[in-house]
C-alpha angles and dihedrals in degrees: 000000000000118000129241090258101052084050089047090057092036082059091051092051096049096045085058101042094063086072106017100180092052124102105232119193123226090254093048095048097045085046091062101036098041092236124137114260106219083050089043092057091049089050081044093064096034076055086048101054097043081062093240096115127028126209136208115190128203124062116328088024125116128120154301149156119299096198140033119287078236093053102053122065131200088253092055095060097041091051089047098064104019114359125218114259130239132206095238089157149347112321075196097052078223099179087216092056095046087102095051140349114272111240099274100056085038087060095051104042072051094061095042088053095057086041089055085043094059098038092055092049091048113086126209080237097054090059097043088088122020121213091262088056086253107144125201121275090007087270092167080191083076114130108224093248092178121043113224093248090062 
């Protein structure tokens, strides 16, 4: 559904977002999310220059979030390093469906459109802590950002 890539950066995110105000390194980050560094450093920059992680080089650098847990969502950060595609015409440049996608194709931009709904409403901080108190990544760091009751 979401490439490599896309999960690569969504681990990133949720590695910083367990301490949003910390500066993280590259090494560190790839260490606790099982990417590989020198892939990891290439996703970093794509984050960058989304503007959903900001970065300070030099010693005592690294990065963090530029925004909020509550003001990214998990659409944001897939669509900043491999967006989602939609069906805008014919994969097949069928000259008869050049009005409007035959039912097939309908059906799948459809269910693209309900995947890209559901990522955008989800936030970085909803999935932080999951209803059984599981956090991603298994980062045990983590602040309880929800209390059990909301």
């Amino acid at each position: 559904m979401i490439s490599q890539t896309a999960e690569y950066a969504l681990r990133a995110i949720a590695y910083l977002a367990k301490s949003p105000d910390d500066l993280h390194i590259t090494r560190e980050i790839a260490e606790a999310t099982k990417v590989p560094s020198g892939y990891l450093a290439k996703v970093m920059q794509t984050l960058v220059k989304a503007g959903l992680v900001q970065s300070r080089r030099g010693l005592g650098g690294g990065f963090t979030l530029n925004s909020s847990t509550e003001d990214i969502s998990i659409l944001d950060v897939v669509n900043a390093v491999d967006p989602l595609q939609r069906i805008l015409s014919c994969p097949l440049a069928l000259p008869e469906h050049r009005d409007s996608l035959c039912p097939l194709h309908r059906r799948l931009d459809q269910a693209m459109a309900d995947i890209e709904k559901a990522l955008g409403a989800a936030s970085i901080a909803e999935i932080m802590v999951g209803p059984e108190g599981r956090v991603p990544l298994g980062i045990s760091t983590l602040p309880v950002l929800f209390s059990q009751g909301e």
